[in-house]
C-alpha positions as CSV (number, residue, x, y, z in Angstrom):
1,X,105.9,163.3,82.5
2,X,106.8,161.8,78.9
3,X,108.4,165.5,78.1
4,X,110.5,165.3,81.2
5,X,111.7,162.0,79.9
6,X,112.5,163.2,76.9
7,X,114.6,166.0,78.4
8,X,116.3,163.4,80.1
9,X,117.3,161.1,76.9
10,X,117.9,164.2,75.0
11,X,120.2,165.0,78.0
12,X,122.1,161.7,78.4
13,X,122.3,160.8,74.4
14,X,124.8,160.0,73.4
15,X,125.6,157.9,76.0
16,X,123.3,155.4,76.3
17,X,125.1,152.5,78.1
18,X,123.6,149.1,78.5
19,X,125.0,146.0,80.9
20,X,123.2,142.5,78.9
21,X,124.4,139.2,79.3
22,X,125.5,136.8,76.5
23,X,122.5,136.2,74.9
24,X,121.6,140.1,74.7
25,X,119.5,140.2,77.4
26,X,119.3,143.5,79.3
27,X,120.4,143.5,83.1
28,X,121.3,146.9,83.8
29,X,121.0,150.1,81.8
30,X,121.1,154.1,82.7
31,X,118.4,156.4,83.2
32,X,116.9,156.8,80.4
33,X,116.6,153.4,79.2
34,X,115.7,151.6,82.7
35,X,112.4,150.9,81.6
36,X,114.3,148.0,79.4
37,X,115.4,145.9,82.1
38,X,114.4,142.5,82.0
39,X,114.1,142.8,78.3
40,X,116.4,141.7,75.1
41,X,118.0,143.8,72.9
42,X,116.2,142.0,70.0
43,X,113.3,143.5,71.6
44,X,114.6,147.2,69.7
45,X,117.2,146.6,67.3
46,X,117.8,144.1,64.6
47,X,121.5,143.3,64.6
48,X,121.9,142.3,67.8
49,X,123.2,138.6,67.0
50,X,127.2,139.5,67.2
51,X,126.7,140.3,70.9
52,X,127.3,136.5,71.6
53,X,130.7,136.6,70.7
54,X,132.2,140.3,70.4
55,X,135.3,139.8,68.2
56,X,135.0,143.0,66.5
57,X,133.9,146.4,66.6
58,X,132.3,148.5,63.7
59,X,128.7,147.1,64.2
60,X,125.4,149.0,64.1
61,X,121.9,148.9,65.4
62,X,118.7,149.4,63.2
63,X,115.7,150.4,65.4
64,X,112.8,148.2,64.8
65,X,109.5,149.6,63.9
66,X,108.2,152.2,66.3
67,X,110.7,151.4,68.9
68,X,113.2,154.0,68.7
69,X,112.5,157.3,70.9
70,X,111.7,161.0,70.2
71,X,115.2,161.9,71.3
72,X,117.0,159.7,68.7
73,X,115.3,160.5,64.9
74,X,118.4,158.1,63.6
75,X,117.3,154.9,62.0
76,X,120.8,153.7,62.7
77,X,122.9,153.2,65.9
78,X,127.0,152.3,66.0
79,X,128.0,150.0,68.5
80,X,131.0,149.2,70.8
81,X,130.4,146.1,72.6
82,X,133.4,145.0,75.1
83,X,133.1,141.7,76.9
84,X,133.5,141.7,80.7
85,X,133.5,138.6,82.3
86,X,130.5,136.7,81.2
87,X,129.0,140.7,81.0
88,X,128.6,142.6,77.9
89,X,129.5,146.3,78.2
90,X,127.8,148.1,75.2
91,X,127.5,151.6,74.5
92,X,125.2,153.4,71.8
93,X,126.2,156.1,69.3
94,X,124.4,158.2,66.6
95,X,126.0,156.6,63.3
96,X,126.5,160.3,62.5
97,X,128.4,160.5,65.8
98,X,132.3,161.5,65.3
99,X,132.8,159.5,68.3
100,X,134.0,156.0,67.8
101,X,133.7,152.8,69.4
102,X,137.2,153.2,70.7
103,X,136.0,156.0,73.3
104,X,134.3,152.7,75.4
105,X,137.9,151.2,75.4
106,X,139.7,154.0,76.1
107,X,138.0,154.9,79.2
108,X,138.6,151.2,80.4
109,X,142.3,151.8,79.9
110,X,142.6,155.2,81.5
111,X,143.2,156.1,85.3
112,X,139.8,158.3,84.9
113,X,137.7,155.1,84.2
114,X,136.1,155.5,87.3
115,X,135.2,159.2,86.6
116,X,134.1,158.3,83.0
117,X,130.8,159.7,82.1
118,X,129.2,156.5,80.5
119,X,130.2,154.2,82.9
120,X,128.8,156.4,86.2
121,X,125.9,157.1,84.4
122,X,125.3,153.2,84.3
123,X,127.2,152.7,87.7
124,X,125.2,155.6,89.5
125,X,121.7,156.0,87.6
126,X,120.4,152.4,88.5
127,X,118.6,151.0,91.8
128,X,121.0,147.8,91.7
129,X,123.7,147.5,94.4
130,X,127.4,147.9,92.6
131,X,130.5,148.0,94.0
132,X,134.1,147.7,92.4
133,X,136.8,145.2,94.4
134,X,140.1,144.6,94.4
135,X,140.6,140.7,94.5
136,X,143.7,141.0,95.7
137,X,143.2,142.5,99.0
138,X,139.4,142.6,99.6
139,X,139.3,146.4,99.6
140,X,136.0,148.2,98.4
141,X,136.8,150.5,95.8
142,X,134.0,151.6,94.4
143,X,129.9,151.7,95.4
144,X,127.0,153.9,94.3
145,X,124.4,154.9,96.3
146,X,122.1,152.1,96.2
147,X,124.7,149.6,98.0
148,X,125.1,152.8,100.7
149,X,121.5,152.8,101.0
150,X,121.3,148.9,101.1
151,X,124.2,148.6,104.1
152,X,123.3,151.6,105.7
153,X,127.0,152.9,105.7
154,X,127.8,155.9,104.1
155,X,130.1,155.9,100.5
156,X,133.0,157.0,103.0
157,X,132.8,154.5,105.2
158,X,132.2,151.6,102.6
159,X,135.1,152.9,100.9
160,X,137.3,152.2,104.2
161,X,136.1,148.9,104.7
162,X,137.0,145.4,103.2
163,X,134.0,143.0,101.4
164,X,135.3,140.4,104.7
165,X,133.6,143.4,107.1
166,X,130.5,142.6,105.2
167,X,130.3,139.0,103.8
168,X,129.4,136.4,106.3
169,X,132.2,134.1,104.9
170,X,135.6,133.6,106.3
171,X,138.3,135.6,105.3
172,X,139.5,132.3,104.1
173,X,136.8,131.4,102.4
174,X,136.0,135.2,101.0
175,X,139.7,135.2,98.9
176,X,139.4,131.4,97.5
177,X,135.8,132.9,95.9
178,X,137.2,135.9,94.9
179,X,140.1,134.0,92.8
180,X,137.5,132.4,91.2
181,X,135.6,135.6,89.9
182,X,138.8,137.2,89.2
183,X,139.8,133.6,86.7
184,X,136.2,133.6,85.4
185,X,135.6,129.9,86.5
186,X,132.3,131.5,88.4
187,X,130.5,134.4,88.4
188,X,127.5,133.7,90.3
189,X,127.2,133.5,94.2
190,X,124.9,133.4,96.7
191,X,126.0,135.2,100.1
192,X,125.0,136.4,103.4
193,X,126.0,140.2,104.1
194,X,125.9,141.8,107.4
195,X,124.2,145.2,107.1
196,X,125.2,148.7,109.3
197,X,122.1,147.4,111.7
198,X,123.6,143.8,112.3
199,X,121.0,142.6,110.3
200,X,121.9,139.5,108.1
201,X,120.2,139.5,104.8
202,X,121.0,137.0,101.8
203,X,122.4,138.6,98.4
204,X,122.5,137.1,95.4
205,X,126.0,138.7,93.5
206,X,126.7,138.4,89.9
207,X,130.3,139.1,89.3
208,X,133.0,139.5,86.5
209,X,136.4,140.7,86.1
210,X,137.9,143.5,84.3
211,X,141.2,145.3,83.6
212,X,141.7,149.5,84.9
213,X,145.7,150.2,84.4
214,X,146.9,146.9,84.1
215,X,145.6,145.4,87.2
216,X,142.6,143.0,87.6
217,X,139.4,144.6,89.6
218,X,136.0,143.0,90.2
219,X,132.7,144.4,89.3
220,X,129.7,143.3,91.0
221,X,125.7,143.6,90.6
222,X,124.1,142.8,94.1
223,X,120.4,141.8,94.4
224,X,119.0,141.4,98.0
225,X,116.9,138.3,97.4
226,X,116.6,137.4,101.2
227,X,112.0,137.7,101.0
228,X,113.2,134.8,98.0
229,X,114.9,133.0,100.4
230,X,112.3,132.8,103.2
231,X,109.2,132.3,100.9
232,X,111.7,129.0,99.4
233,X,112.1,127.8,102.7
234,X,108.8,128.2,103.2
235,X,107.5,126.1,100.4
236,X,110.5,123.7,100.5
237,X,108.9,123.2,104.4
238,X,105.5,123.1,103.0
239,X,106.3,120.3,100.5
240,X,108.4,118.7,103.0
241,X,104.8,118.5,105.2
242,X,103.1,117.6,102.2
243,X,105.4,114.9,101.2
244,X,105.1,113.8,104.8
245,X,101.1,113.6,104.7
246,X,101.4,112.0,101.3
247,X,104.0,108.9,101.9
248,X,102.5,108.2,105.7
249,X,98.8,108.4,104.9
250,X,96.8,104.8,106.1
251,X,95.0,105.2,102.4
252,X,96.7,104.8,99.1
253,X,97.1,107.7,97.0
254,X,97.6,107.7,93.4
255,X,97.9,110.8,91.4
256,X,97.0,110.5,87.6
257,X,97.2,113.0,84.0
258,X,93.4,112.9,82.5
259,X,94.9,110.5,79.9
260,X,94.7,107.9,82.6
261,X,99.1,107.8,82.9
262,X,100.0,107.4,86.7
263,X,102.2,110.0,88.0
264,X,103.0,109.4,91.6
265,X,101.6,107.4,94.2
266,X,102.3,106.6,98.1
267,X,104.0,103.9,100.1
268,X,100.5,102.8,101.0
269,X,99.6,102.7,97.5
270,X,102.4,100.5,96.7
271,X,102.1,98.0,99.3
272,X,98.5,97.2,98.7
273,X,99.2,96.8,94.8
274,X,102.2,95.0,95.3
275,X,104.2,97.3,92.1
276,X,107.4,99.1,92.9
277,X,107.4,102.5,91.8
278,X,109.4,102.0,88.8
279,X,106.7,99.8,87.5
280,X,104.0,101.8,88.5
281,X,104.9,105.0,85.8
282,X,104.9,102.6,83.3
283,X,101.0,101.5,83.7
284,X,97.9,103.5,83.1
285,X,95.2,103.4,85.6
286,X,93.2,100.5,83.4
287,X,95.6,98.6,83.9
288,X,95.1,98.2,87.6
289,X,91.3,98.4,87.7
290,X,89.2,95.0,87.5
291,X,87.4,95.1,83.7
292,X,84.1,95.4,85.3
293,X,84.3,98.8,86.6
294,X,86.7,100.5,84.0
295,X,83.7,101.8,82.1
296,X,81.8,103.2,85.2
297,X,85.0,104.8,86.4
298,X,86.0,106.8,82.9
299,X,82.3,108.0,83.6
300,X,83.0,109.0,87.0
301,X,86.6,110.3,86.2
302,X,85.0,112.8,83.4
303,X,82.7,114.3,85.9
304,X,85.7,114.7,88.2
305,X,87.9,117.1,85.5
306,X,84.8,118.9,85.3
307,X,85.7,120.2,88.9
308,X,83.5,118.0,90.7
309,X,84.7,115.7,93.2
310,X,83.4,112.1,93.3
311,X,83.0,109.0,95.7
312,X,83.0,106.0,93.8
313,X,83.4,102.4,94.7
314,X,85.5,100.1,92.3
315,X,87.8,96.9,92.1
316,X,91.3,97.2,91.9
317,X,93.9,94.3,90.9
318,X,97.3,93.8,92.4
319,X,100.6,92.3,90.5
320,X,99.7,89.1,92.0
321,X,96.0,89.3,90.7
322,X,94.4,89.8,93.7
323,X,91.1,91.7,93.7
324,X,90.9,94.7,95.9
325,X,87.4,96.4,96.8
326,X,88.2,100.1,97.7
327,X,86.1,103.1,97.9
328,X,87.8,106.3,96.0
329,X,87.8,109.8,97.1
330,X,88.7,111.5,93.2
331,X,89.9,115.1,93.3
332,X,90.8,117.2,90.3
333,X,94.2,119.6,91.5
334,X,95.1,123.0,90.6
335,X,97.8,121.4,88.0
336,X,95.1,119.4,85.9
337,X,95.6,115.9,87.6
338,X,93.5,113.8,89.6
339,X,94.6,112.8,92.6
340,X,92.3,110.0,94.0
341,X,92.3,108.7,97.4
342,X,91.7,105.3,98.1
343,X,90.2,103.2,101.2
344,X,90.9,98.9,100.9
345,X,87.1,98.1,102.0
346,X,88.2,94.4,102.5
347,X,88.2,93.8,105.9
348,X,84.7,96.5,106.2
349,X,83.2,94.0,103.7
350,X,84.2,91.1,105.6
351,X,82.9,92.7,108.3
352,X,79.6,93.8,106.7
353,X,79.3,90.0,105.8
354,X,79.9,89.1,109.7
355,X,77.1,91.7,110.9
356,X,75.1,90.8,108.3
357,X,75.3,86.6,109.1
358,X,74.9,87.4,112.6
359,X,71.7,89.9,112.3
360,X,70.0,86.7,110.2
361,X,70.8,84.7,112.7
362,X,69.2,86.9,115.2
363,X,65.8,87.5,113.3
364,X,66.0,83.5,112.9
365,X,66.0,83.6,116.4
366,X,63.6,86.0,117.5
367,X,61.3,84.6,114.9
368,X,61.4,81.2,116.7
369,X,61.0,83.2,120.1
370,X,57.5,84.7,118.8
371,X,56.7,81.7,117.4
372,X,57.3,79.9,120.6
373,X,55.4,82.4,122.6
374,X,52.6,82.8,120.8
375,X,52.2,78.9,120.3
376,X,52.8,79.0,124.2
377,X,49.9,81.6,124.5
378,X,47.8,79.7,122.7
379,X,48.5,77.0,124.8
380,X,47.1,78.6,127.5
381,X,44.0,80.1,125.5
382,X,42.7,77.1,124.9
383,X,43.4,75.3,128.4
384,X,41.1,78.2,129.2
385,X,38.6,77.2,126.3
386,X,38.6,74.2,127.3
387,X,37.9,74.8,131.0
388,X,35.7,77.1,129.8
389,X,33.3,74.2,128.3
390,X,33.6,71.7,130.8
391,X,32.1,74.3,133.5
392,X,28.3,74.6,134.4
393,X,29.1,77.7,136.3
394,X,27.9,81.1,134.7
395,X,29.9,83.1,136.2
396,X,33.4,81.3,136.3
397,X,32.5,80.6,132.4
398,X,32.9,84.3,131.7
399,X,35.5,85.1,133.6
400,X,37.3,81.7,131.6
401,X,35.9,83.4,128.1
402,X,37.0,86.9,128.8
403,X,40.1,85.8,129.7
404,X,41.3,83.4,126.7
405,X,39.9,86.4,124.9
406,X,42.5,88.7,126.6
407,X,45.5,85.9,126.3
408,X,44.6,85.5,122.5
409,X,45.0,88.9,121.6
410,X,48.7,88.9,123.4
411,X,49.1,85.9,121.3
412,X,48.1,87.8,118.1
413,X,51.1,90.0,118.8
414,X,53.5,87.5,118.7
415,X,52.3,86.2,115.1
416,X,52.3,89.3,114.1
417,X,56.0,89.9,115.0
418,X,56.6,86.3,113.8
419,X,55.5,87.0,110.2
420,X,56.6,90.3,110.0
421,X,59.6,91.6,108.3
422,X,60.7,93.7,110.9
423,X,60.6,91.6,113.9
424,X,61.0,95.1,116.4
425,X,57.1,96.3,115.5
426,X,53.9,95.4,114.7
427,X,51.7,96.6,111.9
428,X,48.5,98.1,113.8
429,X,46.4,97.3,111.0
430,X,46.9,93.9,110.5
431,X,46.8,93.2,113.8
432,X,43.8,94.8,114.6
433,X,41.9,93.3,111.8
434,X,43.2,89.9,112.8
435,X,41.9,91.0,116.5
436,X,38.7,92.1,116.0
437,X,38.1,89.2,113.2
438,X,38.8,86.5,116.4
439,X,36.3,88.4,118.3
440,X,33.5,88.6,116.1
441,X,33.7,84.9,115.6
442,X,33.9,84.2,119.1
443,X,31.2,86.0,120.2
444,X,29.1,85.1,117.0
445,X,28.5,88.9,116.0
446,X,29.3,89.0,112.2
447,X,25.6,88.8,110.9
448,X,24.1,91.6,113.2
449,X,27.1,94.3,114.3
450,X,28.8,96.2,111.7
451,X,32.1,97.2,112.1
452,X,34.2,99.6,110.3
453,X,38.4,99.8,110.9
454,X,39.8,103.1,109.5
455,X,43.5,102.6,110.9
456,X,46.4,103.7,108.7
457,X,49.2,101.8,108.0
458,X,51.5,102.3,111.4
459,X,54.0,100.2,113.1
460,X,54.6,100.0,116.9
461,X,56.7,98.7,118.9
462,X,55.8,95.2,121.0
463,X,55.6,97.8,124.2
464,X,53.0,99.7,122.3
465,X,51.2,97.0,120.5
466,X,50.0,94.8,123.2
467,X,48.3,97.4,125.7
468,X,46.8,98.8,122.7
469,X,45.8,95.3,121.3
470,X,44.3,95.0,125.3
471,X,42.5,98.3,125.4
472,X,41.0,97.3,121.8
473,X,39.9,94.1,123.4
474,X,38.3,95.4,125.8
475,X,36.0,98.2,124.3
476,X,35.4,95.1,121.6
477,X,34.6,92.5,124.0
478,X,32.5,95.2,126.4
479,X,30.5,96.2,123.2
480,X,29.6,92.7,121.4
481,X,28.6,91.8,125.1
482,X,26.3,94.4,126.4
483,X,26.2,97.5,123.9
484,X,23.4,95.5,121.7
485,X,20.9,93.4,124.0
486,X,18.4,91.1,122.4
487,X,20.6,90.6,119.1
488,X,20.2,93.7,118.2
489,X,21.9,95.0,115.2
490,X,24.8,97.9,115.5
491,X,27.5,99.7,114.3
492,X,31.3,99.9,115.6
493,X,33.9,101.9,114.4
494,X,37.3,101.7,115.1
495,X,40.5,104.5,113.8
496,X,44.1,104.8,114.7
497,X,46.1,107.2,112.9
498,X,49.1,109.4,113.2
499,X,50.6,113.1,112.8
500,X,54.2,111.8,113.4
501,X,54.4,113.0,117.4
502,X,51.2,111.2,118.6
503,X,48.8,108.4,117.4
504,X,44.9,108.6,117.5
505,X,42.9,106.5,118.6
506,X,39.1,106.0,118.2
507,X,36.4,103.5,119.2
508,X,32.4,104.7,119.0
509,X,29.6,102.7,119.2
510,X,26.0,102.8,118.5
511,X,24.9,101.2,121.0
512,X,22.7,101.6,124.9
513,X,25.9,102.9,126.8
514,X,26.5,102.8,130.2
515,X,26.6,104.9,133.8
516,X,30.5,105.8,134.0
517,X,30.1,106.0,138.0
518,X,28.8,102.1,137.7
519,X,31.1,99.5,137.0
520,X,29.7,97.8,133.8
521,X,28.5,94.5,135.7
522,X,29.0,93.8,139.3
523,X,32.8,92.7,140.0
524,X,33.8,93.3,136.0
525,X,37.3,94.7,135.7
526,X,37.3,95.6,132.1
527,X,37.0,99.5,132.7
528,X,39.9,98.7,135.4
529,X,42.2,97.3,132.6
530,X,40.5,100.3,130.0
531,X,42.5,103.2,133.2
532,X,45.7,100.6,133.6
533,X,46.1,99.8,130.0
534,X,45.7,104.3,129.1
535,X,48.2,105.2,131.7
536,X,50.3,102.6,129.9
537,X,50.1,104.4,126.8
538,X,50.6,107.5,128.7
539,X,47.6,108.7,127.0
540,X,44.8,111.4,127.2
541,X,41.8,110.0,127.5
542,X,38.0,111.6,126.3
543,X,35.4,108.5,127.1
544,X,31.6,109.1,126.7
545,X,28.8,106.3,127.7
546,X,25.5,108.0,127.6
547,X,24.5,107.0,123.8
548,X,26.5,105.1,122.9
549,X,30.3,104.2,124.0
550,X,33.1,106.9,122.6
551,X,36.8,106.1,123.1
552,X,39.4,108.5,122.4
553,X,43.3,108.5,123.4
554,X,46.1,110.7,122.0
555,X,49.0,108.3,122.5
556,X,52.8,109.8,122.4
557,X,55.3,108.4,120.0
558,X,58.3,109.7,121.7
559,X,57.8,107.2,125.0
């Protein structure tokens, strides 16, 4: 490959031609040098700085180190640069060369111009769509191949045709441009062209005139830049949406540099601070943040141009000096600001403060409710205490004691709920404590019966708590009355705990037990209460009587 290329330069040289604008820049070049497109001359050659203003011939090119090729051993190139519009036309010669710079111009003045070897080796070599017109009368004169591939015509056919068969424009329209190019007042256009197909595609043409015989012709470099034009469109479309999003979002958005400098903000943004946006680029973010936060937000700002994104709550201050809670959404974007998104919390505080009023008012409430029913329940506990001693009847006395004893441990409930801090449950173990504490005294057990609570710390709701405060009253009150005859001494232990989808509970005593196909005492209902107060629960039961009394329940949590 590199010694086909050489046979190429060595082939072309000397006639390297080169099409640069003003400032030396290369835009079109032949063969051998297209690999310098897009470059500057200064790239290759020092003594390029004439090129800018062309006055005179008799220059030369050095070749800067290592740039010049195999096919050119000559430290030295002479120049002839002609200007063309806003174009530069410059072709290269060996200094050795006995052909002078006046070749270039008298090609340009001949009737063989077009037929010139340097200027079809520039015209024909390249990719870029040329063409040659006559301003006068809109007739195509000249193409290469690249505009007959472009159009899809063949050079014959172009050649018959006028730039109005092609260009989108009116004729009108077309000529006025044209006598534009032609006077040098503009040289660059953006156009539609109609292909062979039908197909519109958008060009961008860079044009200039020149002189052949007298008469004024115009040379034009056509780009198709129509994938340009579409991906513009779409991001002047995308910003469009952006810019959409950005002014009519219900939060404010303010966009910052990492100095702190604001940038841009939304409508929302400047409503809620009260600054028009000409004031706005003059502040830095400090200087719209309430002094107590500014430290805590530089903190969180640093973490968020480490590429993490942060939440962060802070006070902001209007023009008026109005202080404004908002919660802040900070972002760090592709360019290197922060772009932070922020929520006015006012009226979710205010209403935080309302909720937060009325739920104290509530558990004021509910607190007096428990207290009333429990003191209403003790009411009625002692009406039946008190019935309870004024009776000389055995039997009525027990059913009086057992059930104070049952209303009393409903009431315990209710104090429990009263002094808790969570007036929806009741701590178990408190409760039970304070349950089985009432029933020792009442029944005058604490020197002789031993009991032992291993209950964890577990709160229940009041639908929970009182049938299991029931049940636990009535193994209790069963055992202290019957399980140890003659005073005898015992042991009861109680246990409640939990694996987080069911509760536990346990009740065993030591004592003489009892047939489980005989009620415990003729017309009791405790073991009635004991089935009524499980199914409750919905619990599974395991009871044994023969030594002893053993309790069991597995009690759901999810009822």
């Amino acid at each position: 490959m590199l010694e086909r290329n050489r046979k190429v330069e060595q082939s072309l040289f000397p006639s390297w031609c080169i099409l640069a604008d003003e400032n030396g820049n290369i835009l079109q070049t032949n063969c051998p040098l297209e690999r310098w497109e897009g470059t500057n001359l200064s790239d290759y050659f020092i003594g390029t700085e004439f090129i800018s203003n062309p006055t005179s011939n008799g220059h030369v090119f050095e070749w800067r180190k290592d740039k010049n090729p195999s096919s050119c051993p000559q430290p030295t190139l002479r120049v002839s640069c002609h200007s063309v519009g806003g174009l530069r036309w410059i072709e290269l010669f060996p200094a050795d060369s006995e052909n002078s710079e006046s070749e270039f111009s008298n090609i340009l003045d001949s009737s063989s111009y077009l037929r010139g070897l340097s200027f079809r080796q520039i015209f024909e070599t390249n990719q870029a769509i040329k063409w040659i017109l006559d301003p006068d009368t809109g007739n195509i004169l000249f193409v290469n191949e690249a505009a007959c591939s472009f159009y899809g015509y063949s050079k014959e056919e172009l050649l018959q045709m006028k730039v109005s068969d092609i260009n989108c424009l009116s004729k009108e329209e077309i000529f006025k441009e044209m006598r534009h190019a032609a006077n040098e007042s503009r040289l660059y256009y953006l156009f539609k062209h109609r292909l062979k197909s039908g197909e519109i595609r958008d060009v961008e043409v860079y044009t200039g005139p020149f002189k052949m015989a007298g008469k004024t012709l115009l040379f034009s470099i056509i780009h198709d830049v129509t994938e340009r034009i579409i991906a513009k469109k779409k991001l002047e479309t995308s910003e469009e949406r952006y810019r959409s999003l950005f002014e009519n979002a219900s939060d404010a958005i303010i966009i910052v540099n990492r100095s702190g400098e604001l940038l841009d903000l939304n409508r929302t943004a400047v409503r809620l601070l009260g600054y028009s946006r000409e004031e706005f680029i003059h502040l830095k973010l400090t200087d719209i943040q309430a002094e107590t936060c500014r430290e805590r937000v530089a903190q969180d700002l640093s973490n968020v141009q480490l590429g993490k994104p942060v939440l962060l709550e802070c006070i902001l201050v209007s023009k008026e000096g109005r202080s404004i809670g908002v919660e802040v959404n900070a972002v760090l974007l592709e360019d290197g600001t922060i772009m932070g998104i922020a929520r006015d919390t006012t009226e979710r505080s205010q209403m935080m403060s309302r909720l937060e009023n009325s739920l104290k008012e509530k558990e004021v409430m509910l607190q007096e409710i428990h207290h009333r029913v429990k003191n209403n329940l003790q009411v009625v506990s002692s009406l039946l205490e008190l019935q309870y001693d004024n009776s000389d009847n055995p039997e009525l006395r027990k059913v009086l004691k057992d059930s104070a004893s049952r209303v009393k441990s409903m009431a315990y409930v209710h104090e429990e709920l009263y002094r808790s801090v969570n007036l929806a449950e009741v701590d178990l173990r408190e409760y039970f404590e304070l349950l089985t504490e009432n029933l020792m005294h009442v029944y005058g057990a604490e020197q002789n019966i031993k009991i032992r609570l291993d209950v964890d710390a577990i709160s229940v709701s009041i639908e929970k708590a009182i049938p299991l405060g029931l049940l636990l009253n009535e193994l209790l009150t069963n055992s202290l009355k019957y399980a140890f005859p003659d005073h005898k001494g015992g042991r009861i232990k109680i246990g409640l705990s939990s694996d987080g989808k069911e509760m536990r509970f346990s009740y065993k005593d030591d004592g003489i037990g009892f047939a489980l196909e005989k009620p415990i005492r003729e017309g009791s209902i405790g073991v009635q209460l004991l089935e009524i107060f499980s199914k409750q629960l919905r619990a599974t039961v395991v009871q044994k009587t023969d030594s002893g009394v053993l309790y069991e329940l597995r009690i759901p949590l999810s009822f």
